[in-house]
matplotlib code that plots the C-alpha trace (Angstrom):
import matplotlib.pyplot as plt

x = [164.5, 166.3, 166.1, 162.2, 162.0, 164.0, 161.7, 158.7, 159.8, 160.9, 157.5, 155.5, 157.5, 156.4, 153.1, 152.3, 154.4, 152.2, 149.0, 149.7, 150.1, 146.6, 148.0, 147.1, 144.0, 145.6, 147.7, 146.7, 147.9, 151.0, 151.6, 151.1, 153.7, 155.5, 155.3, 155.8, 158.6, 160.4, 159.1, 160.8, 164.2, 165.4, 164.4, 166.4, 169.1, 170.0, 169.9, 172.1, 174.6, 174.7, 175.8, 178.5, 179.4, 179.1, 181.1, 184.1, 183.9, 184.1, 186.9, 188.8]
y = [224.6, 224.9, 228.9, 228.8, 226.0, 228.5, 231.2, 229.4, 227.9, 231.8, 233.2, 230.1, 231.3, 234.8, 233.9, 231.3, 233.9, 236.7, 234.5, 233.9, 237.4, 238.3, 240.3, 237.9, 235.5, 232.6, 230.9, 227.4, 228.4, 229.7, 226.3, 224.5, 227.0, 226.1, 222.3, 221.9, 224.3, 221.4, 218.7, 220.5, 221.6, 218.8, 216.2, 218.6, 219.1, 215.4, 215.2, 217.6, 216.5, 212.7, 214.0, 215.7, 213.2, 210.6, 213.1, 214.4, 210.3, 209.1, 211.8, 211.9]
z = [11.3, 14.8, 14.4, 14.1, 16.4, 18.9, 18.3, 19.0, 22.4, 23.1, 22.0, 24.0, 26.9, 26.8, 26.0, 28.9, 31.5, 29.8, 30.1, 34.0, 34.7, 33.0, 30.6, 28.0, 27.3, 24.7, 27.1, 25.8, 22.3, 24.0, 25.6, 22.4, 20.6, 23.1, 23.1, 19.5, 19.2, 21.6, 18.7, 16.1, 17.7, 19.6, 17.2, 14.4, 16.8, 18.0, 13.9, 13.3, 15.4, 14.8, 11.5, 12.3, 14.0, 12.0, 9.0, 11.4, 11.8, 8.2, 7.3, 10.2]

ax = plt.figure().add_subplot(projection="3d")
ax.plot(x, y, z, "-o")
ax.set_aspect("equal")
plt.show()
């Protein structure tokens, strides 16, 4: 998920700089690509590594 999650926040970037310059007319959709591209990565990302964590733990 963090790969797609990267994309969107890279795509809502390009979007919202694209929608202030007035080259584009879907800014709010690239501020929610955005936003929920932050919901899915750092969520899956604190996940990830409180695992690895917890495994380099549990056979260390």
């Amino acid at each position: 998920m963090i790969p797609v999650g990267i994309a969107a926040i890279v795509c809502g970037v390009v979007g919202v700089r694209r929608a202030k310059r007035g080259e584009a007319s879907n800014g709010r959709m690239a501020r929610v690509g955005l936003v929920l591209g932050s919901v899915i990565t750092v969520p899956t990302a604190c996940f990830l590594m409180w695992l690895i964590v917890g495994l380099h733990d549990a056979y260390a």
